[in-house]
Every structure is written in structure tokens, then in C-alpha cells.
Kinemage of the C-alpha trace (Angstrom):
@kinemage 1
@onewidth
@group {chain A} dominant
@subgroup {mainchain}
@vectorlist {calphas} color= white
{ca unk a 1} P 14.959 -5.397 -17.927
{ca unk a 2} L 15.420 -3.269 -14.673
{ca unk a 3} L 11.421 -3.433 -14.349
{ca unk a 4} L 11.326 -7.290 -15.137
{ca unk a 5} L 14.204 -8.614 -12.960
{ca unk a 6} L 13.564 -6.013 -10.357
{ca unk a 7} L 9.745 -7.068 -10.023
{ca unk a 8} L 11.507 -11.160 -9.757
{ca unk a 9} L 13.820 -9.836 -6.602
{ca unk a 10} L 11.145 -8.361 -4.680
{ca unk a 11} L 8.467 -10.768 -5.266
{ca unk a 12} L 10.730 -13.178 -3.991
{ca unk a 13} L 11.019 -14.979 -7.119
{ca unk a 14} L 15.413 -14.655 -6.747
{ca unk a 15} L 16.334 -15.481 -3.167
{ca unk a 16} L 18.627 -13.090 -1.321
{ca unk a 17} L 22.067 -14.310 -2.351
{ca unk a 18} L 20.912 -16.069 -5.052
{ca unk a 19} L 23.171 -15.633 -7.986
{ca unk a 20} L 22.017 -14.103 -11.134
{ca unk a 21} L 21.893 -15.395 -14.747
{ca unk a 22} L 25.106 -14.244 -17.051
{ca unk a 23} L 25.437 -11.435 -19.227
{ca unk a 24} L 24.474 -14.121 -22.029
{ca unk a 25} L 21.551 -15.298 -20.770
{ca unk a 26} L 20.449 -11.533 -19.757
{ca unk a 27} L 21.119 -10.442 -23.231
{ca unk a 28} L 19.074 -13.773 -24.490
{ca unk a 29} L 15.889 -13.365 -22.173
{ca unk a 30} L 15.316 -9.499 -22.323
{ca unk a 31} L 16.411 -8.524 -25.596
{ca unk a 32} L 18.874 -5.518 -24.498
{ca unk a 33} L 22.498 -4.779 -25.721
{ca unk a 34} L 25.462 -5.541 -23.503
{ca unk a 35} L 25.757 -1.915 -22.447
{ca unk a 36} L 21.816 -1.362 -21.708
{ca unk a 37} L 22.269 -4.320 -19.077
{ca unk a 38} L 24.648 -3.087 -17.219
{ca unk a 39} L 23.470 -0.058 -17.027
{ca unk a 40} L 19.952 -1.681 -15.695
{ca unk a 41} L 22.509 -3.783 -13.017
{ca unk a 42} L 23.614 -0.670 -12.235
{ca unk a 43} L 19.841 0.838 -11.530
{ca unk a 44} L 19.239 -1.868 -9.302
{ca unk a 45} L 22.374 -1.899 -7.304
{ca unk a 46} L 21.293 1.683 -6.799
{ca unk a 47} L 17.991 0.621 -5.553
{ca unk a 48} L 20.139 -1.923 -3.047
{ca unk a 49} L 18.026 -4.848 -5.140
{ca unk a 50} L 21.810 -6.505 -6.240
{ca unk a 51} L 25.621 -6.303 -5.558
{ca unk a 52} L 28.368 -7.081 -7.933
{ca unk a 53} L 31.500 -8.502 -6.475
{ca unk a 54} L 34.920 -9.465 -8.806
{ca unk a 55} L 34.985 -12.830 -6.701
{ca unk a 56} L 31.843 -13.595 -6.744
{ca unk a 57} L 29.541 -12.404 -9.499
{ca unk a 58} L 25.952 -10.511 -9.065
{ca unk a 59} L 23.683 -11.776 -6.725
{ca unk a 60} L 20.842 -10.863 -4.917
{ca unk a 61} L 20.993 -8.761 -1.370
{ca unk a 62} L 18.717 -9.699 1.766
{ca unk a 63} L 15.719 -7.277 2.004
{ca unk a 64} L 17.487 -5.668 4.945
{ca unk a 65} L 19.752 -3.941 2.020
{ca unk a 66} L 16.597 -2.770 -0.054
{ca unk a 67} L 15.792 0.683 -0.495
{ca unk a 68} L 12.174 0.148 0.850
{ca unk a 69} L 10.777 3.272 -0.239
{ca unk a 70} L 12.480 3.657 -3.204
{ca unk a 71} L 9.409 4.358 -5.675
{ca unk a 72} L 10.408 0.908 -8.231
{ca unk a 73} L 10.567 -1.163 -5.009
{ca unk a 74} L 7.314 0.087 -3.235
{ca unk a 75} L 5.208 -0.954 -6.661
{ca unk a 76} L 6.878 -3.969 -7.051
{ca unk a 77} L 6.298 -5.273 -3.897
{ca unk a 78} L 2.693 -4.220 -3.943
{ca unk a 79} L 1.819 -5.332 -7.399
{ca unk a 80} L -0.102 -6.667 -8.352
{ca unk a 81} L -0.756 -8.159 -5.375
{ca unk a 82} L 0.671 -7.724 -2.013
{ca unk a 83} L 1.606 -10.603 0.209
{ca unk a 84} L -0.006 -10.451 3.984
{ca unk a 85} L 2.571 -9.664 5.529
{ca unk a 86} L 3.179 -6.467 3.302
{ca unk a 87} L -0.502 -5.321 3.569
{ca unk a 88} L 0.027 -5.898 7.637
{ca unk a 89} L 3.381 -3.460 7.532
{ca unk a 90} L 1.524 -0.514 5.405
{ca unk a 91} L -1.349 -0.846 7.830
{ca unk a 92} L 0.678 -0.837 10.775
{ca unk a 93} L 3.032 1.922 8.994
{ca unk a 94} L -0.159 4.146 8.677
{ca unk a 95} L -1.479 3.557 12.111
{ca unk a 96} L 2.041 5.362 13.537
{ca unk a 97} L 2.152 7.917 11.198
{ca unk a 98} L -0.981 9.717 10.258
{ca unk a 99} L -2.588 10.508 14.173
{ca unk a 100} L 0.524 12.187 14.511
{ca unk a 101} L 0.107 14.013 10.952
{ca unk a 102} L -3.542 15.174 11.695
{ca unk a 103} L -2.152 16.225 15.394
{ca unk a 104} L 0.524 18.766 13.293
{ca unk a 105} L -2.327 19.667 10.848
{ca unk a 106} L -4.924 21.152 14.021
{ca unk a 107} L -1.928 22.610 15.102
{ca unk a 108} L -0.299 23.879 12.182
{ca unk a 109} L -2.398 24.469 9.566
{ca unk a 110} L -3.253 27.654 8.113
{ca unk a 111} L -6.340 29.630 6.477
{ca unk a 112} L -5.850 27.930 2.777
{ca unk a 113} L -4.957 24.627 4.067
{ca unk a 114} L -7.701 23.942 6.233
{ca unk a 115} L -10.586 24.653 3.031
{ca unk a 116} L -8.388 22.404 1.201
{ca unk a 117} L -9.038 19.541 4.277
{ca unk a 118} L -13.048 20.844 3.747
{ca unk a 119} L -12.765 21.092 0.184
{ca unk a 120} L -11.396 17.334 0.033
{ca unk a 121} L -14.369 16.252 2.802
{ca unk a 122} L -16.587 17.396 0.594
{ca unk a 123} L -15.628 15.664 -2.560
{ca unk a 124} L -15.726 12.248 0.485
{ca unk a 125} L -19.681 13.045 0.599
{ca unk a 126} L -20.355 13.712 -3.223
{ca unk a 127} L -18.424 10.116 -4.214
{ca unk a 128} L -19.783 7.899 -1.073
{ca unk a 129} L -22.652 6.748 -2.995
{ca unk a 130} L -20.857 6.703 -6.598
{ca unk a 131} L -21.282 2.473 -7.593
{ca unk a 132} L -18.104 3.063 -8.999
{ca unk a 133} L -15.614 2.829 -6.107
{ca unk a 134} L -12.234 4.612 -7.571
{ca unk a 135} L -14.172 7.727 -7.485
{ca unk a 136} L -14.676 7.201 -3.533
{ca unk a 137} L -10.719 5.943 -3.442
{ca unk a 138} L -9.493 8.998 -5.113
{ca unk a 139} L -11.765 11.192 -2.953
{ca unk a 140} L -10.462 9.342 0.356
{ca unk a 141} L -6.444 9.669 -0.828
{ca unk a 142} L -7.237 13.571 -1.610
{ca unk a 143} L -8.689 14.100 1.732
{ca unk a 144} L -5.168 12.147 3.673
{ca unk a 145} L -3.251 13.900 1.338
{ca unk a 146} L -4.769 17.378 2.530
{ca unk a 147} L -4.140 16.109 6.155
{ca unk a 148} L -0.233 15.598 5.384
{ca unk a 149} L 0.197 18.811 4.115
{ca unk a 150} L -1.622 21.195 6.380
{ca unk a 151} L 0.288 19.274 8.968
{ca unk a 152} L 2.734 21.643 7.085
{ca unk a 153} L 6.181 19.351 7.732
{ca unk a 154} L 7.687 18.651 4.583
{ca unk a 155} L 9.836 15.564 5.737
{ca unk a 156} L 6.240 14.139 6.708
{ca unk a 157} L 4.513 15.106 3.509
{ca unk a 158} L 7.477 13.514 1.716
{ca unk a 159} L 6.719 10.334 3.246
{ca unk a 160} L 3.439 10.295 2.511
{ca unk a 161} L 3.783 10.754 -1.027
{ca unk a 162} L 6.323 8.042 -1.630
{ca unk a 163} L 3.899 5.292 0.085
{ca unk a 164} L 1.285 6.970 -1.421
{ca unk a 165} L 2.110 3.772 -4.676
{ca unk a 166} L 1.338 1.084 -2.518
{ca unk a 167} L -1.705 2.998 -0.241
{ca unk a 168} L -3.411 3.348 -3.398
{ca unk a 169} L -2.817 -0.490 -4.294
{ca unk a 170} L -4.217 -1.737 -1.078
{ca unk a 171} L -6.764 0.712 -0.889
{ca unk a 172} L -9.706 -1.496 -2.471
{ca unk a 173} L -9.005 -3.972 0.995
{ca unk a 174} L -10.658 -1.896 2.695
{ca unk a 175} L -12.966 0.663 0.408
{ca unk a 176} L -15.125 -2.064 -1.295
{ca unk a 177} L -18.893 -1.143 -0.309
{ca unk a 178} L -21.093 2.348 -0.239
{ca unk a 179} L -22.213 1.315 2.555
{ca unk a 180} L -19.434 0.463 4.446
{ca unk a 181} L -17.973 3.546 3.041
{ca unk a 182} L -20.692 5.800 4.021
{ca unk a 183} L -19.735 4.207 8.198
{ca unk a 184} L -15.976 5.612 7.352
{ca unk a 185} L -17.368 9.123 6.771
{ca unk a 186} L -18.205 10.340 10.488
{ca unk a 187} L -14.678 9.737 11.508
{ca unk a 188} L -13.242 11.792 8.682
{ca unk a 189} L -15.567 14.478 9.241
{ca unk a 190} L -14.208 14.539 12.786
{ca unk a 191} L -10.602 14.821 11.469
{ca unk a 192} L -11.510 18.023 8.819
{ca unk a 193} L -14.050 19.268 11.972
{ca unk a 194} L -11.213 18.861 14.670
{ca unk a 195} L -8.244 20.638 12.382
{ca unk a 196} L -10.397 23.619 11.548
{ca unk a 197} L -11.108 24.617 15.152
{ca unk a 198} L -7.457 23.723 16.263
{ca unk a 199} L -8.523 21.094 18.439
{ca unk a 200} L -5.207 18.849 17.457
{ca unk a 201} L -6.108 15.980 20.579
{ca unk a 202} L -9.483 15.366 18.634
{ca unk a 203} L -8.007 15.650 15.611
{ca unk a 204} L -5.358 12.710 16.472
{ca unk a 205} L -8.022 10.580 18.205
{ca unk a 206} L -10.099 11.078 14.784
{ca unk a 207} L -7.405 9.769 12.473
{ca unk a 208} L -6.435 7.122 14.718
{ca unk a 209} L -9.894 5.228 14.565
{ca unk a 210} L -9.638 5.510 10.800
{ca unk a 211} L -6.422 4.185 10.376
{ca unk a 212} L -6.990 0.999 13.201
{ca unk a 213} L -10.501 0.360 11.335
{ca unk a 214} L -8.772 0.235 7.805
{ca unk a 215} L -6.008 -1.971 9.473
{ca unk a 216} L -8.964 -4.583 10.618
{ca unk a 217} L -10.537 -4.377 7.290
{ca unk a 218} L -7.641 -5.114 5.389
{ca unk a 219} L -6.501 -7.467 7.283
{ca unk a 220} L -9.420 -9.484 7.750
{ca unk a 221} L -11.031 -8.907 3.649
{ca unk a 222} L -7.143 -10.646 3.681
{ca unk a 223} L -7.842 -13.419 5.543
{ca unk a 224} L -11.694 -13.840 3.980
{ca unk a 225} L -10.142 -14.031 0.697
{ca unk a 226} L -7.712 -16.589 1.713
{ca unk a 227} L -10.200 -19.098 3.669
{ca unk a 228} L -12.446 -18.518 0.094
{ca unk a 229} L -9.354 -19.780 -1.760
{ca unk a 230} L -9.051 -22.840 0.577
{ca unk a 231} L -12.142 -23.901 0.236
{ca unk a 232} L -12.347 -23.263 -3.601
{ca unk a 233} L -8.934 -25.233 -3.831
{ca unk a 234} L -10.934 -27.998 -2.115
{ca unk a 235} L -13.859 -28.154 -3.773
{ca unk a 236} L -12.238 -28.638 -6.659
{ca unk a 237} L -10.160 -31.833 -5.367
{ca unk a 238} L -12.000 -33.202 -3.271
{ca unk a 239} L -16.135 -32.069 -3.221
{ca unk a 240} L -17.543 -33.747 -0.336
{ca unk a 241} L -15.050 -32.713 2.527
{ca unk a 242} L -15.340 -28.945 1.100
{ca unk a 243} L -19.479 -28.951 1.800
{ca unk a 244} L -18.602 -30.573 5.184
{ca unk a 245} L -16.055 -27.996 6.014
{ca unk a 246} L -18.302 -25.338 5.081
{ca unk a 247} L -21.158 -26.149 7.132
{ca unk a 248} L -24.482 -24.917 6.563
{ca unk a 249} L -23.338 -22.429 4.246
{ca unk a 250} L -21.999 -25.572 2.025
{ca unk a 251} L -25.256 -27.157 1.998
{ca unk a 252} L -27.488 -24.605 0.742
């Protein structure tokens, strides 16, 4: 119940102040005992998802209440799809944090840290040319995950690892090609290059172009994938203004 009706809030299927259904109909729909609910009301209070007032029932908070990176919330909001505007935030949420994470990491990181940065390039050149693309993804999350903690800040690492749920949704955005991949890989070897000899300015500069590059890609594969849906939708209702709109392409 707490996974169903929390999944409905954030998705925006249950309006902020929205009321929600009674006890009854809770009981009906999920198939939980009187007590279990509750308790699951409870959960999502906790998460900031609902309030419970004498006067005025359960209803629904604004997101401004949310506990945004409260694990539950960050996956429902990100699967199984992500709106837009969410893929814009984690993109933008990146681009502030991780220059300044591979800045701390030059600067901070010691002996063991720094092979594990080279350890997790490494595993980025042995999986750019894998057809399967996970193996790439997991490679690329190791290798900003070995940033975060030679950066050797444990609030920061923290942080990471709780938006490390919807990175890992978004991920494919942006990771979809060998190729394109393969163009990702001098900038990261910058990063791992810059942190071992200390050089924390390079190192920041590094991680920045990754992060703005992934931003564009995501973004625009976003965008892409919404003009394809357009003209699909239009196709299908009405097939001669879709071949106009689409120009040459169209034609062929």
C-alpha cells in the first residue's frame, strides 16, 4: 500500500491537497487490515507525502513538504519514467555538485583512493565497447562513485549515494551508443589523470564538461523522444499532415 499510493502522490496522480480515499475504500483496493494501513499512512506522513488532520481528514501535501531525497520518493519520482522537468533538476543537481566533488578528491584524496579512481577508469575502457550498455553504466557510476569518496567528505558522499536511485534511472539518456560512449572517455580520463597528480583546478574543469555534456544529452535524447512521439501520435490520426511535417525525412 505505502509503495502503491506513495508512487500515485508523486507521480502526480493525487493532487497536493487532494483528499484521500477512506479507511474502507483503502482496506477494499489494497487488501491490508485496518492496522497495516495506518501504519502505511503513517510511513508516508513520515516521508512528508500526507498529513492527517481531526478536522479535515488525510490529504495530500504540496511537493514543497516532500522529503525529496528520501530513498521511496527519489524512485518514485524517477520510475519508471521521469518527467522533463525531473530529468532537467538531476542534471542541473549534478552539474553543481560533482566539479566541486572531483575539486575535494585532487585535493583530498589519499594513496588507496586514488587506484580506486584508476581502478574504476579502467573498468570505463574494458566496458566502452561491450554492445551491452549496463556494463558501460555500471562502469561509469563506479568511476563517480570513486570521485565522491576520495573527495573524502562524508556529508558529500552521503548525497551522492541517496541520488545515486534516480542517476542510475536516467543514466541510459545519455549512455546509449559505444560510440558516443567511447567520446565521454577522454574527459574522465582527465578527471582520474588530474586527481592523481593533485591538480584539483583540472580536476574540477574535467568533471564539469562531463556533467554539462550529460545535461545536453539528456535533455535533448528528451526532447528527440518527445518530437518522435508527436509525430507518431500524428501519423496515426491523421497520415498526410505527419509526412508533410516531417519533410524529406517523411517522404523517403
Amino acid at each position: 500500500m505505502v509503495q502503491a499510493l506513495g508512487a500515485r502522490i508523486v507521480r502526480g496522480e493525487m493532487a497536493p491537497g487532494a483528499a484521500v480515499p477512506t479507511e474502507e475504500q483503502l482496506v477494499a483496493e489494497y487488501g491490508v487490515g485496518r492496522s497495516s494501513l495506518r501504519e502505511g499512512i503513517k510511513v508516508l506522513a513520515g516521508k512528508g507525502l500526507l498529513e492527517s488532520r481531526t478536522s479535515a481528514g488525510t490529504r495530500v501535501r504540496s511537493r514543497e513538504s516532500w522529503n525529496l531525497l528520501d530513498p521511496d520518493v527519489l524512485r518514485w519520482r524517477y520510475h519508471p519514467e521521469a518527467s522533463d522537468a525531473d530529468v532537467a533538476a538531476l542534471a542541473d543537481l549534478r552539474v553543481a555538485l560533482e566539479p566541486g566533488a572531483a575539486r575535494l578528491a585532487a585535493e583530498s584524496a589519499g594513496p588507496a583512493a586514488r587506484r580506486e579512481v584508476e581502478r574504476a577508469m579502467a573498468d570505463l575502457w574494458a566496458t566502452v565497447d561491450d554492445p551491452d550498455p549496463r556494463a558501460f553504466i555500471e562502469a561509469d557510476l563506479a568511476f563517480h562513485r570513486a570521485v565522491f569518496v576520495a573527495g573524502a567528505n562524508d556529508l558529500l558522499l552521503y548525497i551522492h549515494d541517496v541520488i545515486s536511485v534516480p542517476m542510475s534511472a536516467v543514466r541510459p539518456l545519455h549512455t546509449h551508443s559505444a560510440g558516443h560512449n567511447k567520446e565521454t572517455l577522454p574527459a574522465h580520463e582527465r578527471v582520474a589523470v588530474a586527481i592523481r597528480r593533485r591538480h584539483h583546478r583540472k580536476a574540477e574543469e574535467a568533471m564539469r564538461e562531463i556533467v554539462e555534456v550529460a545535461r545536453e544529452d539528456a535533455l535533448r535524447e528528451r526532447r528527440e523522444d518527445a518530437l518522435r512521439q508527436r509525430r507518431e501520435n500524428a501519423l496515426r490520426e491523421r497520415p498526410e499532415d505527419a509526412l508533410r511535417q516531417c519533410g524529406p525525412e517523411g517522404d523517403r
